[in-house]
N, C-alpha and C positions, 0 to 999 in steps of 0.2 A: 504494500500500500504506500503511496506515495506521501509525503506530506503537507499541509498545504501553507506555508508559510506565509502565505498574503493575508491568510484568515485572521489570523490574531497578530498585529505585528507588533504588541510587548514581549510575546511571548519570545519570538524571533529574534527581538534586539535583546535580551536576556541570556538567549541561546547563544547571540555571539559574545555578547560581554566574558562568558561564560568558557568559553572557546580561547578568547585572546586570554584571558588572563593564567588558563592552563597554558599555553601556547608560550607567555612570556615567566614562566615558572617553572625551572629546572623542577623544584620542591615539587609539582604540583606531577607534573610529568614523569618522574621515577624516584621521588621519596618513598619512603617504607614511613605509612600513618601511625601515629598515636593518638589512640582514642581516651576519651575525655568529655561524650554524651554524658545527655540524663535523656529523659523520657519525653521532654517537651523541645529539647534544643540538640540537632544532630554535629558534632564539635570536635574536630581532629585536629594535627599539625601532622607538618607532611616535612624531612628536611631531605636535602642533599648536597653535601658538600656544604659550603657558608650560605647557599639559598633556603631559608625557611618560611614556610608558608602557613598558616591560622585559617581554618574554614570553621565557619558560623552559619548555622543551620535554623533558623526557627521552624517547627514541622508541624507547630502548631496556629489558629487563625487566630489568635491574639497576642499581645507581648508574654515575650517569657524572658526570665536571666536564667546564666547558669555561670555557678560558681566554677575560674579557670585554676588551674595547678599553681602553684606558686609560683613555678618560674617564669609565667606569663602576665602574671599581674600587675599591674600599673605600668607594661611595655607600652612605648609605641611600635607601629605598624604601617604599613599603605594599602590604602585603600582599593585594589586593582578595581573596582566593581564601578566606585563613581570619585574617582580619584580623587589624592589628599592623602593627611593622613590622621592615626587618631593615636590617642592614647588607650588603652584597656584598662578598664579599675581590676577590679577583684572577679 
């Protein structure tokens, strides 16, 4: 079945955001993941070599938190999704 990518085109520019930032992410592309979910928030890091990457997941239709490992907290980060960067609390 083919897809029909004109139908929804959030969906599309999603998919590619989605795309380039694997694409420009060693981490993303042949990291070996550490997982770090809970049940509301799907939550990995991915590294390779000095490239490390942080995926945040909300899987649920409202705000969730989820508390990060220590080593991650109060890091900054960049944003690949809508670029920038942020800081991470807890």
């Amino acid at each position: 079945m083919k897809v029909n990518w004109a139908a929804h085109p959030e969906v599309t520019r999603a998919h590619k955001q989605l795309l380039a930032a694997r694409a420009g992410s060693l981490a993303l592309q042949r990291g070996t993941p550490t997982l770090c979910s809970t049940a509301d928030v799907c939550a990995f890091t991915k590294a390779a070599g000095p490239d490390q990457a942080l995926v945040l997941v909300n899987v649920r239709s409202t705000p969730s938190t989820c508390l990060l490992p220590a080593a991650l907290a109060n890091s900054p980060w960049t944003n690949m999704l809508q670029a920038g960067t942020l800081t991470l609390g807890t």
